[in-house]
C-alpha positions as a Markdown table, in Angstrom:
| # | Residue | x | y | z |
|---|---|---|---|---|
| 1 | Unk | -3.0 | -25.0 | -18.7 |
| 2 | Unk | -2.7 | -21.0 | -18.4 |
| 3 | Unk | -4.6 | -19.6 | -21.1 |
| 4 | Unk | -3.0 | -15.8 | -22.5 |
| 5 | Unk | -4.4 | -13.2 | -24.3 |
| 6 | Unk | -3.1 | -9.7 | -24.8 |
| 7 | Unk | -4.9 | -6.3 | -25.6 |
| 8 | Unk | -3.8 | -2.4 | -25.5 |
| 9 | Unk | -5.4 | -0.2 | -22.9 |
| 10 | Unk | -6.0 | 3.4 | -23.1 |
| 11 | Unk | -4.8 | 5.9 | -19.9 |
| 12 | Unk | -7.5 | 6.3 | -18.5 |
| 13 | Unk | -9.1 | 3.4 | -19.0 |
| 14 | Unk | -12.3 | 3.4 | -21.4 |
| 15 | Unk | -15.7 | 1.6 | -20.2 |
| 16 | Unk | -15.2 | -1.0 | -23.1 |
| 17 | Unk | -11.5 | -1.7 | -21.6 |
| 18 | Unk | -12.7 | -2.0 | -17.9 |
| 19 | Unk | -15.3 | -4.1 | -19.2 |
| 20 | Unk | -12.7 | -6.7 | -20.9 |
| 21 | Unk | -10.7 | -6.7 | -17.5 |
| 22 | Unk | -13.6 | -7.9 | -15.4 |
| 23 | Unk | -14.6 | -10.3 | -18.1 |
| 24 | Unk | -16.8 | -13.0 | -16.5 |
| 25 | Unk | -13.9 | -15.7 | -17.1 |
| 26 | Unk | -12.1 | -12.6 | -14.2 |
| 27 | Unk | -14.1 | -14.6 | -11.5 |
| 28 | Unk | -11.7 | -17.2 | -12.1 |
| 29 | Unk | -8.6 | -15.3 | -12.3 |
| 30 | Unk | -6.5 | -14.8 | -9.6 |
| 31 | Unk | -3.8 | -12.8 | -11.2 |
| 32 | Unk | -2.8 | -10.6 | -14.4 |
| 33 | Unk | -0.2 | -9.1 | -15.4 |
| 34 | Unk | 0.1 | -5.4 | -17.3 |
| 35 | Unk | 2.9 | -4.5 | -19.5 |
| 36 | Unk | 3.8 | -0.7 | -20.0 |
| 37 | Unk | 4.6 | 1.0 | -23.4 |
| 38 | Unk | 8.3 | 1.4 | -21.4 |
| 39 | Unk | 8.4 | -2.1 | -21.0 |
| 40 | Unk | 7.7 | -2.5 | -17.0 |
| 41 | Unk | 5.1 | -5.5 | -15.3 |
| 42 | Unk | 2.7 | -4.7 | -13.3 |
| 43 | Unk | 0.9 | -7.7 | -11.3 |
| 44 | Unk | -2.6 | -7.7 | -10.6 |
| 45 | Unk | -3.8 | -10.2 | -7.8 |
| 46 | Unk | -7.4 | -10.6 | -6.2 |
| 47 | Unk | -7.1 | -10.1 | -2.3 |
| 48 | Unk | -8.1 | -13.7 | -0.9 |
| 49 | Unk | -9.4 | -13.7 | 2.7 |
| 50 | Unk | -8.8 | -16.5 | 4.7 |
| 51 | Unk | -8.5 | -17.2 | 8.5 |
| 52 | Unk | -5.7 | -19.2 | 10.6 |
| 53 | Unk | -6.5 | -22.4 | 11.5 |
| 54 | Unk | -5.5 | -23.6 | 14.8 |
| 55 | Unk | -3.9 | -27.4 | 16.0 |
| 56 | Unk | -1.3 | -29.0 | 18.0 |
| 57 | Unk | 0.6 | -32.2 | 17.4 |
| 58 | Unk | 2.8 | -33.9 | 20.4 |
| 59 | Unk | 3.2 | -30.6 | 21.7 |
| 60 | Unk | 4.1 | -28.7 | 18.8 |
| 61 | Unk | 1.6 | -25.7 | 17.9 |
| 62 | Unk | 1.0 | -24.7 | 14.2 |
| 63 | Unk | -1.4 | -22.5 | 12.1 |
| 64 | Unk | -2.6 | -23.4 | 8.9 |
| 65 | Unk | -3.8 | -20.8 | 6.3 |
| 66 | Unk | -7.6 | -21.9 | 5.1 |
| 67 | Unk | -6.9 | -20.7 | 1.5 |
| 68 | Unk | -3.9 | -22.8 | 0.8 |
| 69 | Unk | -3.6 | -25.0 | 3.6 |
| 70 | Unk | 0.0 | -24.3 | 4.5 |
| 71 | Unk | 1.0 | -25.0 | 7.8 |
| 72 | Unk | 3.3 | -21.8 | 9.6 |
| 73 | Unk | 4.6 | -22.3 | 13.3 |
| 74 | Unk | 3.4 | -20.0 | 16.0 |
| 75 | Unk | 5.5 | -17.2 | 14.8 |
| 76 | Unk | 3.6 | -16.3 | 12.2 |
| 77 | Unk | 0.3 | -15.2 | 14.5 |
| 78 | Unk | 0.8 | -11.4 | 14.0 |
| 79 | Unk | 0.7 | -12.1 | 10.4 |
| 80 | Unk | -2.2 | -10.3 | 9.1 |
| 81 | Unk | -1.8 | -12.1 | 5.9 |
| 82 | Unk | -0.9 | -15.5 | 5.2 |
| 83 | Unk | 3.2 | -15.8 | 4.0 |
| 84 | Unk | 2.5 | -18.6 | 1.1 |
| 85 | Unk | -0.2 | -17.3 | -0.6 |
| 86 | Unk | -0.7 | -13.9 | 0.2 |
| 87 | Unk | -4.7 | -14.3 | 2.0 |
| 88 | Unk | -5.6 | -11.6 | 4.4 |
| 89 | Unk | -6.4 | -13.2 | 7.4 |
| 90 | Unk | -9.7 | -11.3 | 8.2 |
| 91 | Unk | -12.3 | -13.9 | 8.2 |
């Protein structure tokens, strides 16, 4: 269930507003999304950190991302973030 709620916010932002955004139920959030009086989205995400995790089976190597558990083959080692989900692979 994704639970919505919409409210106007001022340019710049007021401390009340800020204070709405990083609501304690934001510690839960991973993403929100801003519309503009002209009608464009703006995404917010929270930058996950993660790290690759290393294995081989019969021979074949692979990397899985620790935030979402998605395998990648070995191509994806200069990745700095993970492909899937988005983790930046600094842990």
């Amino acid at each position: 269930m994704i639970d919505t709620f919409e409210f106007t916010l001022n340019n710049p932002l007021t401390e009340k507003q800020l204070d709405m955004i990083e609501d304690v139920d934001f510690d839960h959030t991973d993403h929100i999304w801003f519309h503009t009086k002209h009608g464009k989205e703006i995404e917010f995400a929270k930058v996950r950190h993660g790290k690759w995790i290393f294995g081989s089976t019969l021979g074949h190597s692979w990397m899985k991302c620790s935030e979402c558990c998605k395998s990648q083959d070995g191509q994806t080692l200069c990745f700095t973030y993970c492909p899937n989900c988005g983790a930046k692979m600094d842990k």
